[in-house]
OpenMM code with the backbone's topology and positions (N, CA, C; nanometers):
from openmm import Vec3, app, unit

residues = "UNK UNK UNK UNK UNK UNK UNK UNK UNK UNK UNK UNK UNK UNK UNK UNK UNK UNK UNK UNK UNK UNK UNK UNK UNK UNK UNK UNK UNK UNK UNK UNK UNK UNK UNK UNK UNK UNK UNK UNK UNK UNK UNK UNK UNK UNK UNK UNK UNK UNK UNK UNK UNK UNK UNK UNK UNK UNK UNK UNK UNK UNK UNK UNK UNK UNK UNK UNK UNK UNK UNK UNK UNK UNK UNK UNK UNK UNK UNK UNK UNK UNK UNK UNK UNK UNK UNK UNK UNK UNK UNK UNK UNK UNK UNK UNK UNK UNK UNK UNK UNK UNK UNK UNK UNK UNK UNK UNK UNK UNK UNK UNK UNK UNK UNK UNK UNK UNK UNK UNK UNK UNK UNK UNK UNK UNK UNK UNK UNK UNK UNK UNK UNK UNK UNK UNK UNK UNK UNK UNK UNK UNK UNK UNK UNK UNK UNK UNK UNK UNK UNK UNK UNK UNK UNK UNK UNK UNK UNK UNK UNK UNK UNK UNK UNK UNK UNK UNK UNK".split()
positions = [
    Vec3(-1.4463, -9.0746, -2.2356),
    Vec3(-1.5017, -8.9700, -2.1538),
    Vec3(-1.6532, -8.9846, -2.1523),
    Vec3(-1.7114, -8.9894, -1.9829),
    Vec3(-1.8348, -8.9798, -2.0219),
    Vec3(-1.9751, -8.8519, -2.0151),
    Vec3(-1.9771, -8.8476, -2.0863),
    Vec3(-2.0670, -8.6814, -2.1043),
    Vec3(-2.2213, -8.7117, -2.0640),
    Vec3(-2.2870, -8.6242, -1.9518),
    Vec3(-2.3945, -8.6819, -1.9208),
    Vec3(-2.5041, -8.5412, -1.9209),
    Vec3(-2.5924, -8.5626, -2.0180),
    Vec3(-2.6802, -8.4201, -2.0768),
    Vec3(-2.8234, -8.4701, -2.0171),
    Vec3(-2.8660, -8.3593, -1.9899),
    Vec3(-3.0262, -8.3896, -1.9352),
    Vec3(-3.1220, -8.3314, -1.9635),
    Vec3(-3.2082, -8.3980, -2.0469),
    Vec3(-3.2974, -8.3577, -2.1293),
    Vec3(-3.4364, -8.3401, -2.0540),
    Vec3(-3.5247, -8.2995, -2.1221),
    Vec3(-3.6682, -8.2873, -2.0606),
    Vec3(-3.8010, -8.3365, -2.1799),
    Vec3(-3.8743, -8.3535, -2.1838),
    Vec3(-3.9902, -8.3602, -2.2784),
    Vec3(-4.1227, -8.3860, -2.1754),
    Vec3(-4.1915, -8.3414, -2.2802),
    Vec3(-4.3750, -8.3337, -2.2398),
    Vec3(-4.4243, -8.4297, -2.2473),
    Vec3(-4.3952, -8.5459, -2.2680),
    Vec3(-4.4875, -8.6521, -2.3239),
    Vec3(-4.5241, -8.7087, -2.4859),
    Vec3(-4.5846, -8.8239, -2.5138),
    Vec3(-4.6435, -8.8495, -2.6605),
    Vec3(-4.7896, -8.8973, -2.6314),
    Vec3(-4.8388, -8.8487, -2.6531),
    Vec3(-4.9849, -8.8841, -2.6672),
    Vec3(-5.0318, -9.0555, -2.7074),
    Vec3(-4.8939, -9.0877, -2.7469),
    Vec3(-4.9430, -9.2598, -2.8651),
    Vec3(-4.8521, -9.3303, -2.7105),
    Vec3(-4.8035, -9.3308, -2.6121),
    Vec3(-4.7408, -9.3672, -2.5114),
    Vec3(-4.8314, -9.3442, -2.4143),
    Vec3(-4.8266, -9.5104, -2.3021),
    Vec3(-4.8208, -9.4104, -2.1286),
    Vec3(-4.7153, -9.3868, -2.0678),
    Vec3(-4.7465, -9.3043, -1.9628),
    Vec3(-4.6639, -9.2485, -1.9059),
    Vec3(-4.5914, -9.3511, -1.8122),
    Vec3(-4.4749, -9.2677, -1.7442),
    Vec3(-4.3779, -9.3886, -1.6967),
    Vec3(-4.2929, -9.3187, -1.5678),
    Vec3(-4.2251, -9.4187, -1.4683),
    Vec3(-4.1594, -9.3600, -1.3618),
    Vec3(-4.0296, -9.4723, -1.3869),
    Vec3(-3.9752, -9.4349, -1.5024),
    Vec3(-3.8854, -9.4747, -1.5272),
    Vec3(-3.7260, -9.4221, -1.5696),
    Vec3(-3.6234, -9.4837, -1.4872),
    Vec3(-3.5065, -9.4124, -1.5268),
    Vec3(-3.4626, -9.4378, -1.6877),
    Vec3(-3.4939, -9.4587, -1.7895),
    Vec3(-3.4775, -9.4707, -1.9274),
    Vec3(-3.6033, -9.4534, -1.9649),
    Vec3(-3.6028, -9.4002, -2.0616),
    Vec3(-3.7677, -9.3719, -2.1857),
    Vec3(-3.6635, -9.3185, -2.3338),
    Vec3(-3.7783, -9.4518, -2.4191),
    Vec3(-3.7493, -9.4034, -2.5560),
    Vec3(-3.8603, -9.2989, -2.5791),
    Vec3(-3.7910, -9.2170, -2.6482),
    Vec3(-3.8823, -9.0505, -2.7054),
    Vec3(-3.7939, -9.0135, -2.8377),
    Vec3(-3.9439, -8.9944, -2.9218),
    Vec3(-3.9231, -8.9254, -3.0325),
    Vec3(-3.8238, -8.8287, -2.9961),
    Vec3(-3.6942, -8.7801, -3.0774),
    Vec3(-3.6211, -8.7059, -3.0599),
    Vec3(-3.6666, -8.5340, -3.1190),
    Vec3(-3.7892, -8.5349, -3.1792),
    Vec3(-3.8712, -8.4121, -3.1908),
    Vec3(-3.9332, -8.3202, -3.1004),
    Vec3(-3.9491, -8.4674, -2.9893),
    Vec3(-4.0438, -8.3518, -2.8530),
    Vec3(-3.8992, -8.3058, -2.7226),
    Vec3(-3.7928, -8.3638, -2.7633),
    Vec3(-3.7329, -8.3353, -2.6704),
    Vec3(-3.6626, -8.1977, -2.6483),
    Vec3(-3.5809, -8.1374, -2.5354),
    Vec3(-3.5429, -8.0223, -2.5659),
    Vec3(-3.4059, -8.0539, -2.4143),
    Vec3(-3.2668, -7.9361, -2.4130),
    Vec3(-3.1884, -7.9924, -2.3365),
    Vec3(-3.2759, -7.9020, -2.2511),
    Vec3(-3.2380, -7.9735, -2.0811),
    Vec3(-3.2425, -7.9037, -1.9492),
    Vec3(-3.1808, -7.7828, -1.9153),
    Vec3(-3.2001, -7.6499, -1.9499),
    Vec3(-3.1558, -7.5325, -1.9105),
    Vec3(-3.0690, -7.5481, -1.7596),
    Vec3(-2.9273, -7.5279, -1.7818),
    Vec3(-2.8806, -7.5543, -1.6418),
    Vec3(-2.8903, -7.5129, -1.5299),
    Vec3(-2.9979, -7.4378, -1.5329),
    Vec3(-3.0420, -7.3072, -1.4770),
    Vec3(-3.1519, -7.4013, -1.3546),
    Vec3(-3.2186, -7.4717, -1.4297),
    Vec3(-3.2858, -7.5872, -1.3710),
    Vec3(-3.2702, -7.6660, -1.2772),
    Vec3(-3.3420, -7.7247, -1.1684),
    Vec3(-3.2749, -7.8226, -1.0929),
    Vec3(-3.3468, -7.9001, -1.1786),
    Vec3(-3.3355, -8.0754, -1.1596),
    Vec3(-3.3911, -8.1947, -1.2047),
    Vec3(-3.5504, -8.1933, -1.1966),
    Vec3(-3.5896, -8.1398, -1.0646),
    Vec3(-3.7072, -8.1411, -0.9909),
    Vec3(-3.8120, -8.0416, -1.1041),
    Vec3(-3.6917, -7.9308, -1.1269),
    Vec3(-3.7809, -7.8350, -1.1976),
    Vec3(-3.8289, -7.8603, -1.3348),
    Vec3(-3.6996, -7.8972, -1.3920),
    Vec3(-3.7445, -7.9701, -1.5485),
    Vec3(-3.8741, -8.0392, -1.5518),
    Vec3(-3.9067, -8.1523, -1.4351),
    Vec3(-3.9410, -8.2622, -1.4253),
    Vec3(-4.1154, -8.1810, -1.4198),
    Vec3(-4.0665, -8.0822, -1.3847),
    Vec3(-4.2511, -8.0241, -1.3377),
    Vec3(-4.2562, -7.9100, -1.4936),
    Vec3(-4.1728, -7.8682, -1.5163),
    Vec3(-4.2173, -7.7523, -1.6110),
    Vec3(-4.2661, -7.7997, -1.7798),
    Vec3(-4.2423, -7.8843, -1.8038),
    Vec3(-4.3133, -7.9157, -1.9561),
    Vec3(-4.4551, -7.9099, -1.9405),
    Vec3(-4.5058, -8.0035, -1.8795),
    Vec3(-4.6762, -8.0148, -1.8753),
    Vec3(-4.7034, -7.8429, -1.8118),
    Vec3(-4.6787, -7.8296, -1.7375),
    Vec3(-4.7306, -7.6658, -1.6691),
    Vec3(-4.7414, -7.5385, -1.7794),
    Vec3(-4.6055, -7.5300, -1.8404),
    Vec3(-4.5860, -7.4293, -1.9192),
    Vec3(-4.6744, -7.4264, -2.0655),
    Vec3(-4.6329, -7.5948, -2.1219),
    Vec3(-4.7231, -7.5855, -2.2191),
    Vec3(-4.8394, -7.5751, -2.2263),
    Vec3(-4.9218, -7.6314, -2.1217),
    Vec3(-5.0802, -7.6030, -2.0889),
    Vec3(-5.0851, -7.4575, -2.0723),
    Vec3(-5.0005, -7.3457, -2.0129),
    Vec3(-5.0428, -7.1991, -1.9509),
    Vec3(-5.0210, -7.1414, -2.1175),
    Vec3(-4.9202, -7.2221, -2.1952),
    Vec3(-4.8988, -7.1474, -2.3197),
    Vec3(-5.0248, -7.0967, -2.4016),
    Vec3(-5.0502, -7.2775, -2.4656),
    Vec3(-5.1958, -7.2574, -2.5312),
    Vec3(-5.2883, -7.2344, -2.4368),
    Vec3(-5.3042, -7.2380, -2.3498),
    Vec3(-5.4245, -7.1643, -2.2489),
    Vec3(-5.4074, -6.9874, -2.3377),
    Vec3(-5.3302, -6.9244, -2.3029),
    Vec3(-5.2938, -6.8250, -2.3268),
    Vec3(-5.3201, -6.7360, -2.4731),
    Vec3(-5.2019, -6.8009, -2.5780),
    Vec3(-5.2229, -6.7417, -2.6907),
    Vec3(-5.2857, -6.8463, -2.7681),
    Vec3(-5.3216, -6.9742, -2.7898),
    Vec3(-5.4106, -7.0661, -2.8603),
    Vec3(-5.5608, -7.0639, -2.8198),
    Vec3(-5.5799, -7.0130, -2.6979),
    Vec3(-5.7138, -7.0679, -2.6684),
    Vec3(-5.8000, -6.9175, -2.6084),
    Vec3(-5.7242, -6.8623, -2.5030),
    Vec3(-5.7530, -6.7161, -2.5138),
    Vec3(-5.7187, -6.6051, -2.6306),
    Vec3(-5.6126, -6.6475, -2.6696),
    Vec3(-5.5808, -6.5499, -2.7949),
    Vec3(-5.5600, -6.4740, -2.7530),
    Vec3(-5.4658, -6.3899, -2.6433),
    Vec3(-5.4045, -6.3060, -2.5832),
    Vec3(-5.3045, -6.2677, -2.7247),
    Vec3(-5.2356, -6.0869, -2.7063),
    Vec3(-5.1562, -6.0437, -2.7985),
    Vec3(-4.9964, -6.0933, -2.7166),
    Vec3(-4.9426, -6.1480, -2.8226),
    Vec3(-4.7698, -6.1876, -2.7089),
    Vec3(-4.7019, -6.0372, -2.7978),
    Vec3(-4.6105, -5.9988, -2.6996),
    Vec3(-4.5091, -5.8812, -2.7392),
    Vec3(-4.3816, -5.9557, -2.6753),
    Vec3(-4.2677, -5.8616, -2.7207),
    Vec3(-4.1563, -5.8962, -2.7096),
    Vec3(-4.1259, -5.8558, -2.5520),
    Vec3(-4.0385, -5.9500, -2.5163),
    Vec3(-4.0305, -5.9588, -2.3604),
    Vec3(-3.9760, -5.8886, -2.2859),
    Vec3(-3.8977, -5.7792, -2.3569),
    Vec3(-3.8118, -5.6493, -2.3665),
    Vec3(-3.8902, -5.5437, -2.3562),
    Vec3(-4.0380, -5.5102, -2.4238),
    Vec3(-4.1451, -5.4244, -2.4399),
    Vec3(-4.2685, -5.3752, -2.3461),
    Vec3(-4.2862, -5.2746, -2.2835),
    Vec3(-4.3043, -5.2369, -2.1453),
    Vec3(-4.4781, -5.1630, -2.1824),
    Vec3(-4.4771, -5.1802, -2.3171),
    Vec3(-4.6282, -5.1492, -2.3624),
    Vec3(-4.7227, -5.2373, -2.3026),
    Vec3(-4.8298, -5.1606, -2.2389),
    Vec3(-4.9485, -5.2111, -2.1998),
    Vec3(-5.0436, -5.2474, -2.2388),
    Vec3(-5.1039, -5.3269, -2.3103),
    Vec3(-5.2403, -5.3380, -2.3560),
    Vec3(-5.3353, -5.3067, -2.2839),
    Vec3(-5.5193, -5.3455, -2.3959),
    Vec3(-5.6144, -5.2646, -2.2753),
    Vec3(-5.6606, -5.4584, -2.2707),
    Vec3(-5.6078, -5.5221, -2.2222),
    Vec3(-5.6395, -5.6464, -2.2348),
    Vec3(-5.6486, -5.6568, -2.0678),
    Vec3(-5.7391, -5.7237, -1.9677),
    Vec3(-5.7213, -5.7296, -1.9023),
    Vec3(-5.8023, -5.9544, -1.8229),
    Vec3(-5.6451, -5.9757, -1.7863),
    Vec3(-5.6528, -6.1150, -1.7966),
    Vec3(-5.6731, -6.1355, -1.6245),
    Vec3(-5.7695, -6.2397, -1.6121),
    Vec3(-5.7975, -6.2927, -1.4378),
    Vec3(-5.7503, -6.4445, -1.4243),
    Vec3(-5.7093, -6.4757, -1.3764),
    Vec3(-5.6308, -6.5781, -1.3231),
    Vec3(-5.6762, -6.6861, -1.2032),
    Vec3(-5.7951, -6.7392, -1.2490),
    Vec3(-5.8488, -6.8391, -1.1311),
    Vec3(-5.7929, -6.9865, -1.0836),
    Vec3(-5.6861, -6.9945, -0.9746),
    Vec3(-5.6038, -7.0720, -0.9875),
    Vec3(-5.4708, -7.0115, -0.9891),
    Vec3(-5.4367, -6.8526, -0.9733),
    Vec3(-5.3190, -6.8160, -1.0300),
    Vec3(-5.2067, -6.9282, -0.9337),
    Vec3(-5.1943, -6.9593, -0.8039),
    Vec3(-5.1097, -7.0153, -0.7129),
    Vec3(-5.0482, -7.1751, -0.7522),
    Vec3(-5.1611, -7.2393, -0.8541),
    Vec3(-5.1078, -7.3498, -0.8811),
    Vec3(-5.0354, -7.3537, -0.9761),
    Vec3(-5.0187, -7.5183, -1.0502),
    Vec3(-4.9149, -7.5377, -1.1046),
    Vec3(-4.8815, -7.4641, -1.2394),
    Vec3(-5.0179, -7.4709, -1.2851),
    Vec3(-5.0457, -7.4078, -1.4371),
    Vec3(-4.9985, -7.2987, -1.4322),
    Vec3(-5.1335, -7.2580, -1.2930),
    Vec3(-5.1621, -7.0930, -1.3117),
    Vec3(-5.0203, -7.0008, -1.2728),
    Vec3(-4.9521, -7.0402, -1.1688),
    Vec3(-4.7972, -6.9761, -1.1728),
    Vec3(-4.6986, -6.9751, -1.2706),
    Vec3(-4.7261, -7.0693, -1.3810),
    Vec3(-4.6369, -7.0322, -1.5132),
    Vec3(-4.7122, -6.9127, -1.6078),
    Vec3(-4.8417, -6.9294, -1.5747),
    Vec3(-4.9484, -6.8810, -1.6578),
    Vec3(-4.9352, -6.7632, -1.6562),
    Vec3(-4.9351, -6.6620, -1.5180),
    Vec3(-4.9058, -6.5414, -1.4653),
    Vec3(-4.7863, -6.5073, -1.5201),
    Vec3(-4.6499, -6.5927, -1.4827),
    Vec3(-4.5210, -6.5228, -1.5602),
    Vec3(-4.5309, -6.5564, -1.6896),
    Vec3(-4.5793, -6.6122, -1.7694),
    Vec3(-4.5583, -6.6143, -1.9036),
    Vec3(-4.7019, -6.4532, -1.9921),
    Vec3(-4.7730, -6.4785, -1.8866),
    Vec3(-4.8760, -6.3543, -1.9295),
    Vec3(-4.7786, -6.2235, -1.9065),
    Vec3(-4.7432, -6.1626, -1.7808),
    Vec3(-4.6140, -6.0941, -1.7374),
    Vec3(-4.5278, -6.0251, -1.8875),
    Vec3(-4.4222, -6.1692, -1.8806),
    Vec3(-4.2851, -6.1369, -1.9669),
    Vec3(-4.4013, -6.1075, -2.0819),
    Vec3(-4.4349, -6.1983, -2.1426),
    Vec3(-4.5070, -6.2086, -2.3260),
    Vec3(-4.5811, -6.1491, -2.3512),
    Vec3(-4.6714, -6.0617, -2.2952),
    Vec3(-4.8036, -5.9697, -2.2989),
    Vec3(-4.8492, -5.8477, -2.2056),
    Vec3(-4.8750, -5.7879, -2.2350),
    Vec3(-4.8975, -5.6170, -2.2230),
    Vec3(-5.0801, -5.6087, -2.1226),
    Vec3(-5.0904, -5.7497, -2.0758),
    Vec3(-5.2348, -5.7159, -2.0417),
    Vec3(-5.2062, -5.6734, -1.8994),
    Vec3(-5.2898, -5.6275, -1.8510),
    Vec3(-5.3269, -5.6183, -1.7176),
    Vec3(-5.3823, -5.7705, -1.5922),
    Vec3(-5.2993, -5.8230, -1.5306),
    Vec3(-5.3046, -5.9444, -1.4689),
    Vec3(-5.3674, -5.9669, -1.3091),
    Vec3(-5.4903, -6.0128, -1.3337),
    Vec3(-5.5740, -6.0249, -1.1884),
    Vec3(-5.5282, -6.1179, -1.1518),
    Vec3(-5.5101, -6.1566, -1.0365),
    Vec3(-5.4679, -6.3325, -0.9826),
    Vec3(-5.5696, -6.3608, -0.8830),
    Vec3(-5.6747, -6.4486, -0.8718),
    Vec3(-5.7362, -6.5073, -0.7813),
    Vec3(-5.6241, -6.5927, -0.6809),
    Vec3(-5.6527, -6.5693, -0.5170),
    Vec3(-5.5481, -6.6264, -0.4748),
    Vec3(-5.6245, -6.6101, -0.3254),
    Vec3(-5.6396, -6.6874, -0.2666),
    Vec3(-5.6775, -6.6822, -0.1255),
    Vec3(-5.5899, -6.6756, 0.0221),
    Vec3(-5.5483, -6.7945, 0.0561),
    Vec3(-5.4050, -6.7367, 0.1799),
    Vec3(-5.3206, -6.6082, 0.1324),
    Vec3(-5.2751, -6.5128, 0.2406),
    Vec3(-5.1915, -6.4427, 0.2746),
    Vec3(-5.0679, -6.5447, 0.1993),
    Vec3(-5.0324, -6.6185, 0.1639),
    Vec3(-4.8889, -6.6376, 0.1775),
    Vec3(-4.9159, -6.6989, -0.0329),
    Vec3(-5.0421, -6.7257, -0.0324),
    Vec3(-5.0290, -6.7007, -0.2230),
    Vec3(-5.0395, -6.6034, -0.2343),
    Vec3(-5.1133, -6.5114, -0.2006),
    Vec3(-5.1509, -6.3604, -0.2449),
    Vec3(-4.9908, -6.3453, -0.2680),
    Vec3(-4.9114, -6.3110, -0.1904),
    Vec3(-4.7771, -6.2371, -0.1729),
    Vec3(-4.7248, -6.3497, -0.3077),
    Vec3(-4.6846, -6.4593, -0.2379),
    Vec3(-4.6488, -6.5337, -0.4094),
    Vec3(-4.6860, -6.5103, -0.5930),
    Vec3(-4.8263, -6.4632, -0.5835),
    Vec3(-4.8500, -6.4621, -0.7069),
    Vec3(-4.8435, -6.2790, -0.7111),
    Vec3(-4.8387, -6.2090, -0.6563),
    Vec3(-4.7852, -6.0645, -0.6715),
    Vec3(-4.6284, -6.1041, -0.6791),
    Vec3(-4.5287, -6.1781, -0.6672),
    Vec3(-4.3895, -6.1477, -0.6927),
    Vec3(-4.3622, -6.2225, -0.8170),
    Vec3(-4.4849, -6.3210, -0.8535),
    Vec3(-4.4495, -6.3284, -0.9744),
    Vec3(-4.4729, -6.3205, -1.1200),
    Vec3(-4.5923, -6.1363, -1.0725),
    Vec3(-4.5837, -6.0873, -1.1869),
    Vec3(-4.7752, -6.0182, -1.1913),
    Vec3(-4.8365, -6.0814, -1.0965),
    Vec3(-4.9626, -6.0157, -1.1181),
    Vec3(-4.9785, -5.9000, -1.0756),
    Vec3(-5.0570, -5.7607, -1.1341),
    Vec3(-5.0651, -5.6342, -1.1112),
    Vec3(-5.1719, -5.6590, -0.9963),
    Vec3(-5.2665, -5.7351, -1.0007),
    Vec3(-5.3801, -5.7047, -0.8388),
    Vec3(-5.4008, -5.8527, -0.7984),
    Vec3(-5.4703, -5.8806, -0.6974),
    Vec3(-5.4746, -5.9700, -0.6566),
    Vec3(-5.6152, -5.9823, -0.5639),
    Vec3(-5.7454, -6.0510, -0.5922),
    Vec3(-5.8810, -6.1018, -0.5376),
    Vec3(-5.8153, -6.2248, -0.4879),
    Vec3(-5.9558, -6.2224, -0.4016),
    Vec3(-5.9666, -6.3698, -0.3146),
    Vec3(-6.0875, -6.4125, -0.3782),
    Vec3(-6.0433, -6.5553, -0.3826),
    Vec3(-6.1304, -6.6602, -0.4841),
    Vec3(-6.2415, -6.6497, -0.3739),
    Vec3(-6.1916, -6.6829, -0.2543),
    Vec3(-6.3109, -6.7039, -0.1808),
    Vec3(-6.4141, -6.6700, -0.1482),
    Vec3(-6.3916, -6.5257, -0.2125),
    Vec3(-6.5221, -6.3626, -0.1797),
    Vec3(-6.5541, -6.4149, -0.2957),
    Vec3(-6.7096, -6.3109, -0.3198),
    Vec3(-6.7399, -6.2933, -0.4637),
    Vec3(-6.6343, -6.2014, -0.5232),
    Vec3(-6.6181, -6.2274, -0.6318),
    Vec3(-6.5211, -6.1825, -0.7416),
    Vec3(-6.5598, -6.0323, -0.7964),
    Vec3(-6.6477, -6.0490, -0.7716),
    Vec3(-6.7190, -5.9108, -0.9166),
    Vec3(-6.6879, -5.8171, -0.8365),
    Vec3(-6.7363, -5.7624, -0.7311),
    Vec3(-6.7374, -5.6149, -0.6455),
    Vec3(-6.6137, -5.6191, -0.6430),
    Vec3(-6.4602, -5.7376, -0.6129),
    Vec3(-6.3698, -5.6792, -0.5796),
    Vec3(-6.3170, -5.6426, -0.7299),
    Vec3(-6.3267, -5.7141, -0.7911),
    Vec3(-6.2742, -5.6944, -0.9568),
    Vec3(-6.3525, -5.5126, -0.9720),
    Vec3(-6.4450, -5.4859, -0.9381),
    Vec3(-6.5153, -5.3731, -1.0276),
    Vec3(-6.4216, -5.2785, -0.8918),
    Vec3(-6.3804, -5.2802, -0.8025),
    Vec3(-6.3332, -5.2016, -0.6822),
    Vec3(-6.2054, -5.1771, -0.7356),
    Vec3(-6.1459, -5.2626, -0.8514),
    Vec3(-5.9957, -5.2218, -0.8886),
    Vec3(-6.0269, -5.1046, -0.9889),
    Vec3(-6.1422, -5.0707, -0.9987),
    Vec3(-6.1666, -4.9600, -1.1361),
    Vec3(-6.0577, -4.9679, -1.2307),
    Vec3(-6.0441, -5.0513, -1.3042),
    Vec3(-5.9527, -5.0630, -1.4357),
    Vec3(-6.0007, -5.1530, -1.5449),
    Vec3(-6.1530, -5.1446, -1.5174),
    Vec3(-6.2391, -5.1678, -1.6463),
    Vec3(-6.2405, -5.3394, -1.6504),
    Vec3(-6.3663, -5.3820, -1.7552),
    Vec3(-6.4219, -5.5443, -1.7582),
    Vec3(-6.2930, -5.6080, -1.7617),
    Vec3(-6.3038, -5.7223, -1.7237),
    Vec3(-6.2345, -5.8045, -1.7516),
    Vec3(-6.2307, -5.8429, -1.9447),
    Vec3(-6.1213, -5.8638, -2.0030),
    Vec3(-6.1218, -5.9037, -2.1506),
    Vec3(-6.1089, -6.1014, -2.1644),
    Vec3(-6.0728, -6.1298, -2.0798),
    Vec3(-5.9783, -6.2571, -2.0532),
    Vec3(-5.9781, -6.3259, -1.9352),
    Vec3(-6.0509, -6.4746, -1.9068),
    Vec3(-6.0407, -6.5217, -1.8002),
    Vec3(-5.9748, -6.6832, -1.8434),
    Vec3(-5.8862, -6.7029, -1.7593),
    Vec3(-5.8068, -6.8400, -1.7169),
    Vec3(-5.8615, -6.9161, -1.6298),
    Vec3(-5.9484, -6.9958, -1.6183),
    Vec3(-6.0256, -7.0800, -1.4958),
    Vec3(-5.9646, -7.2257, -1.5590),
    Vec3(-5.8394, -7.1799, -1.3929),
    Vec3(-5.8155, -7.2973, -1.3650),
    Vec3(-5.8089, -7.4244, -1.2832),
    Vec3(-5.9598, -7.3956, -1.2247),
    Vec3(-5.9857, -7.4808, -1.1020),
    Vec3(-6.1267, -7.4105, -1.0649),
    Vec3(-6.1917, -7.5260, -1.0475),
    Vec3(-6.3532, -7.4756, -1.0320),
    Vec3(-6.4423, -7.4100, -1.1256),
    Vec3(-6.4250, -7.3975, -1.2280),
    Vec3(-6.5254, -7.3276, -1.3575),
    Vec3(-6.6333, -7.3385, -1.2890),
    Vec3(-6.7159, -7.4458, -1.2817),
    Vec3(-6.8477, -7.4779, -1.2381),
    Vec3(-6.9085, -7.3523, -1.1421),
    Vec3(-6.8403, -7.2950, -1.0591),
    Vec3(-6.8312, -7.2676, -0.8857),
    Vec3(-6.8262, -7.0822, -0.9619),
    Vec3(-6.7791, -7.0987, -1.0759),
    Vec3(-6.7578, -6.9120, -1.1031),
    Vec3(-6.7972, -6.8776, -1.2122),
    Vec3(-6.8785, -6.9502, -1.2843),
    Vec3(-6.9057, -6.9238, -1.4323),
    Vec3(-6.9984, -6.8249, -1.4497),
    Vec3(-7.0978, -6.8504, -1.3424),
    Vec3(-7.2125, -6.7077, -1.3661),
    Vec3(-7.1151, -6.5999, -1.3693),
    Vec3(-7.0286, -6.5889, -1.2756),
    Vec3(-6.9589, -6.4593, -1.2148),
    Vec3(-6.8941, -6.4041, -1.3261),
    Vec3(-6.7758, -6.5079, -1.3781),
    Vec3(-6.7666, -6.4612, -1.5345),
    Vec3(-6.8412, -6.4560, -1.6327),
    Vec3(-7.0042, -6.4432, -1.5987),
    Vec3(-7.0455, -6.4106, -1.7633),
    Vec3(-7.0835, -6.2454, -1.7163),
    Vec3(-7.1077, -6.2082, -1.6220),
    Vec3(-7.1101, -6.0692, -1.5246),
    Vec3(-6.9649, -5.9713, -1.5316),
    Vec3(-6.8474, -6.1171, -1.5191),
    Vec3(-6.7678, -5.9773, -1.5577),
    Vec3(-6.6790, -5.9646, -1.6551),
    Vec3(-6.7165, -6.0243, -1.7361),
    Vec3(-6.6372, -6.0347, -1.8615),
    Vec3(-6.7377, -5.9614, -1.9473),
    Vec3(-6.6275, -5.8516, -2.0001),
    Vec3(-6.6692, -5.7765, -2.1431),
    Vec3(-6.6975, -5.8282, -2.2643),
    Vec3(-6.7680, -5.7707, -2.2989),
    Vec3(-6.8274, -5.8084, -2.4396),
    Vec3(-6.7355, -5.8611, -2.5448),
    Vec3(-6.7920, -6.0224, -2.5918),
    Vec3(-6.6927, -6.1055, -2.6535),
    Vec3(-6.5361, -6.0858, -2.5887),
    Vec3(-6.5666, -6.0971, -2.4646),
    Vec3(-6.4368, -6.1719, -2.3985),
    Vec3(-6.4544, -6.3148, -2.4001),
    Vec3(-6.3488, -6.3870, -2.3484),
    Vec3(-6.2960, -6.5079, -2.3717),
    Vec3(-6.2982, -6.5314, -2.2055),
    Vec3(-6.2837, -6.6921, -2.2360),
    Vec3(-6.2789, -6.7593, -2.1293),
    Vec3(-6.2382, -6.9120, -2.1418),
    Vec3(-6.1493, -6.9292, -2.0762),
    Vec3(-6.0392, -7.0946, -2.1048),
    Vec3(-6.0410, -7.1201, -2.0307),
] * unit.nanometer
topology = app.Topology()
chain = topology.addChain("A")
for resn in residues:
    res = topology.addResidue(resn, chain)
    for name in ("N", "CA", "C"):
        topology.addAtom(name, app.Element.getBySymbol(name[0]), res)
């Protein structure tokens, strides 16, 4: 009988990468394919998720709560980039795991609506200045910023609206 399981992994750092139908991998980094998954999806979600992870609680140091728990923190996280690859795991994993309050930078009509269904409480356009619309949501400094695309282009802006010893990844 032949049994055919489909696994996923992130990569090894001591390897390059490959577009290959076989790869030997440490059997430590691997994990099975949730069947829930198409192929396509596996294939994109290791690198995405794990980068939004430690983005998150390693590098911002966001509080994670249980995913069941409807408590709010006064944490309030902005999301530059929310539409891409990162930043759309980044948003639902901020969402389910944490109690903050979730800005999503997002420009077209058709991300805006995307990154509000999957999980951000407001939503700016990257393309305006940031600050007046951020201070127009009246729900206080930002604690937490995710810049994930363009730092260079918004950094003054986040040192303006980020609260005192807030973070920024």
């Amino acid at each position: 009988m032949l049994v055919s399981l489909m696994f996923f992994y992130a990569g090894d750092l001591t390897r390059q990468g490959s577009n290959a139908e076989f790869q030997l991998v440490d059997e430590r980094i691997v994990g099975r394919k949730p069947k829930s998954l198409s192929d396509a999806e596996a294939a994109a979600l290791p690198l995405t998720a794990i980068a939004a992870w430690e983005l998150l609680f390693e590098h911002l140091g966001l509080q994670q709560q249980a995913p069941e728990s409807n408590d709010k923190s006064n944490e309030i996280l902005l999301v530059v980039g929310a539409a891409g690859g990162a930043g759309s795991i980044l948003v639902q994993l901020a969402k389910t795991l944490t109690g903050a309050t979730i800005i999503a930078a997002a420009s077209r009509e058709s991300s805006q609506a995307w990154v509000n269904k999957l999980g951000a409480d407001h939503v700016v356009d990257h393309t305006k200045d940031l600050a007046p619309q951020i201070e127009a949501l009246g729900i206080g400094q930002v604690t937490h910023v995710a810049s994930l695309n363009s730092t260079e282009a918004y950094f003054e802006t986040y040192t303006q609206i980020l609260a005192p010893f807030g973070k920024i990844g």
